[in-house]
C-alpha positions as CSV (number, residue, x, y, z in Angstrom):
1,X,64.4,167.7,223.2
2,X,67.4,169.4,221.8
3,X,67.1,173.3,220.9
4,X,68.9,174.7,217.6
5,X,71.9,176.5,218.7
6,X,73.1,172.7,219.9
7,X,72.3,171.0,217.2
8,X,74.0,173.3,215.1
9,X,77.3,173.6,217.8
10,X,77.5,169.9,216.6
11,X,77.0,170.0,213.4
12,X,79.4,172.9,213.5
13,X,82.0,170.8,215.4
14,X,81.8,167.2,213.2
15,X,82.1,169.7,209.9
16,X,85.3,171.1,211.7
17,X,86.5,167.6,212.6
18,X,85.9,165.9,208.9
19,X,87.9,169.0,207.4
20,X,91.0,168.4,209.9
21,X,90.4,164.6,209.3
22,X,90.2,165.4,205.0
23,X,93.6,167.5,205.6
24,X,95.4,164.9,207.9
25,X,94.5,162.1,205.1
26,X,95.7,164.3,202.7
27,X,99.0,165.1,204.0
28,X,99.4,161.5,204.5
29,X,98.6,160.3,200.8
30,X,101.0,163.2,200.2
31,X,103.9,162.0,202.2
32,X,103.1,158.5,200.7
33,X,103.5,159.4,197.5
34,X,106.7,160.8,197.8
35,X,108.3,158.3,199.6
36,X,107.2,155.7,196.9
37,X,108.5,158.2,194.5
38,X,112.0,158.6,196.3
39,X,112.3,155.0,196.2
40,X,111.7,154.8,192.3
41,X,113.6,157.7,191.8
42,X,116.9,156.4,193.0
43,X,116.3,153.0,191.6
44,X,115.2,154.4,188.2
45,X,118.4,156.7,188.4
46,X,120.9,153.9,189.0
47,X,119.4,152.0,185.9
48,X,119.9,155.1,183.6
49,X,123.4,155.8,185.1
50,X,124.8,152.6,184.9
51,X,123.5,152.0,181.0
52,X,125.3,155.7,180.3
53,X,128.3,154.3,182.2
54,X,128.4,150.7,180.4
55,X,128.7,152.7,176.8
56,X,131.5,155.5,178.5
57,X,133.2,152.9,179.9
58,X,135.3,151.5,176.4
59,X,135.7,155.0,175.3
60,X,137.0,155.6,179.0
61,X,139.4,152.8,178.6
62,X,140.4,154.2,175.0
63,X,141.1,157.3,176.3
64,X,143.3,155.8,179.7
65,X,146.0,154.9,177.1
66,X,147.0,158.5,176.3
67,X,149.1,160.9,178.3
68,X,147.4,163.5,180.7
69,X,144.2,160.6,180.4
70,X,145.7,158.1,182.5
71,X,143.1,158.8,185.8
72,X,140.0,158.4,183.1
73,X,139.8,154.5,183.7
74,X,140.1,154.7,187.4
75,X,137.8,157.4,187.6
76,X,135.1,155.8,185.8
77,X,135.5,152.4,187.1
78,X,134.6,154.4,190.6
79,X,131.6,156.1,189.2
80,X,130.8,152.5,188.1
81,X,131.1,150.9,191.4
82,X,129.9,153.6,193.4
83,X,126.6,153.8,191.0
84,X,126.8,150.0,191.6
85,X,126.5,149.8,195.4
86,X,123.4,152.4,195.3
87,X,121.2,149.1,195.3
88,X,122.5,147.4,198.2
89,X,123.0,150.4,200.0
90,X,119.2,151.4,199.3
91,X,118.3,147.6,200.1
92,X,119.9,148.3,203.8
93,X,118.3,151.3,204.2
94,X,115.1,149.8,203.2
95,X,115.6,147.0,205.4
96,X,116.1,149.7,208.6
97,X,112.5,151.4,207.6
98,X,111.3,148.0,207.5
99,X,112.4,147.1,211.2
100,X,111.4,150.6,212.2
101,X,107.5,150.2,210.7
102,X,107.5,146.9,212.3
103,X,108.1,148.0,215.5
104,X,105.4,151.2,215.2
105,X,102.7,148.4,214.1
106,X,103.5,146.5,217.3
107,X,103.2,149.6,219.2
108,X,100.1,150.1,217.6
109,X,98.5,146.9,218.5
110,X,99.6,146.9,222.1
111,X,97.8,150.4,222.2
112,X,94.8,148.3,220.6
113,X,94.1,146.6,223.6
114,X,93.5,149.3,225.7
115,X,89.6,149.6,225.2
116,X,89.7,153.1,225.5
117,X,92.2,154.0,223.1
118,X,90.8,155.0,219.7
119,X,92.7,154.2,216.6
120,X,94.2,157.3,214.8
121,X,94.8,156.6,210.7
122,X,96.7,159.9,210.4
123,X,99.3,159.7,213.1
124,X,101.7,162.1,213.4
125,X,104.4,159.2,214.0
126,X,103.6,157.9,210.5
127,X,104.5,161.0,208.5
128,X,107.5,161.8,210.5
129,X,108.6,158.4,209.4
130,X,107.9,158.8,205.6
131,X,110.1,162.2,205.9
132,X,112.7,160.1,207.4
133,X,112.5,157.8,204.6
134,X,112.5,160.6,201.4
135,X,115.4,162.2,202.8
136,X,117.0,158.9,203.5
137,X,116.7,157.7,199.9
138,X,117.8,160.8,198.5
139,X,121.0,160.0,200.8
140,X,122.0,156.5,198.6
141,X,124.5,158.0,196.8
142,X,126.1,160.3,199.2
143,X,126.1,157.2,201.5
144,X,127.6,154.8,198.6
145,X,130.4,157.6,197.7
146,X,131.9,157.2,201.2
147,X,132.2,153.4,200.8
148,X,133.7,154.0,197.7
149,X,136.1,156.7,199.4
150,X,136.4,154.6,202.7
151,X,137.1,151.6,200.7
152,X,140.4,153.1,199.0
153,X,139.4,153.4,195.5
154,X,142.2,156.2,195.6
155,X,144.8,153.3,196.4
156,X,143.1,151.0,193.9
157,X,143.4,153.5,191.3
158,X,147.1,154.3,191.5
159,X,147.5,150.2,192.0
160,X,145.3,150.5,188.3
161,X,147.5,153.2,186.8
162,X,151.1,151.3,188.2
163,X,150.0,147.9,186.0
164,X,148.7,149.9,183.0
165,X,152.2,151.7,182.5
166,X,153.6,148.6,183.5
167,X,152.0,146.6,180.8
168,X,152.9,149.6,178.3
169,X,156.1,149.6,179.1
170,X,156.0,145.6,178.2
171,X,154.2,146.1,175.3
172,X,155.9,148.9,173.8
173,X,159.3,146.7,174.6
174,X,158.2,144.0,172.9
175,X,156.8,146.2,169.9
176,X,160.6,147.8,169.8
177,X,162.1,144.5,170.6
178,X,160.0,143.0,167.0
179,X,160.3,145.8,165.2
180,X,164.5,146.2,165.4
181,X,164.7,142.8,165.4
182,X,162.6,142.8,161.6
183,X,164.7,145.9,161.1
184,X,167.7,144.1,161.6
185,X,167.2,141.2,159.3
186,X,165.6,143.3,156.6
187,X,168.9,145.6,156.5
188,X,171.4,142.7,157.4
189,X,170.0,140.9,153.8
């Protein structure tokens, strides 16, 4: 039969295993939660940032029309879109990590048919790939402010400014053109 010191070597070394096993699970769950929490994070933001910029945005048109204001409308019209393009931007991203877990399950199941290989629920792979994916999300908006910078909102913004002087230019000359021309026939009576 089996003496003490053995049995207890074993016990010993299944306790040791369960506790790594326990802390590898819980690092996992850990990791999980964040990412699900990145994900909600940046989608909750947008929501929130958007609604603040929907009520700014008449006020920033209000303001647009004044002297030394005139970059107000352009500048939150690319707050807007920039804020905007956080969900497609977090939809490709997502659809990357998609690919990318796809590709580890298939791993996973070609290692499957090996008889000897024994299935690991806290692999190291895994969590590296859940760090990949909290950092990416936090990334959205960087990664949406250089399409808005790449895509010329600079350009657009002057082209913006150009027709909004232009039409108050117009409008002021027709507002002078009516009022001397009411002048006129009110003093020419």
């Amino acid at each position: 039969m089996w003496d003490a010191p053995e049995i207890i070597s074993m016990w010993g070394e299944r306790a040791w295993y369960d506790i790594k096993e326990w802390f590898r699970q819980l690092i996992r769950d850990f990791f999980e939660l964040l990412f699900n929490a990145a994900a909600l994070t940046i989608d909750t933001l947008r929501t929130f940032f958007l609604v603040v910029l929907a009520i700014l945005g008449p006020i920033a048109f209000a303001f647009s029309i004044y002297d030394g204001f005139q970059a107000t409308l352009t500048q939150w019209l690319t707050r807007y879109i920039s804020v905007y393009l956080w969900l497609p931007v977090a939809d490709i991203f997502s659809a990357v990590l998609s690919k990318i877990q796809e590709l580890m399950l298939k791993t996973d199941i070609a290692l499957l048919e090996d008889p000897t290989y024994i299935p690991d629920g806290s692999n190291g792979v895994y969590i590296v790939f859940l760090i990949i994916g909290i950092i990416g999300y936090f990334t959205i908006p960087t990664v949406a402010g250089w399409i808005i910078q790449s895509g010329g909102a600079g350009a657009y913004g002057g082209a913006v400014n150009k027709t909004a002087a232009k039409a108050g230019g117009i409008a002021g000359g027709v507002a002078g053109a009516t009022a001397g021309n009411i002048g006129g026939r009110l003093l020419g009576k």
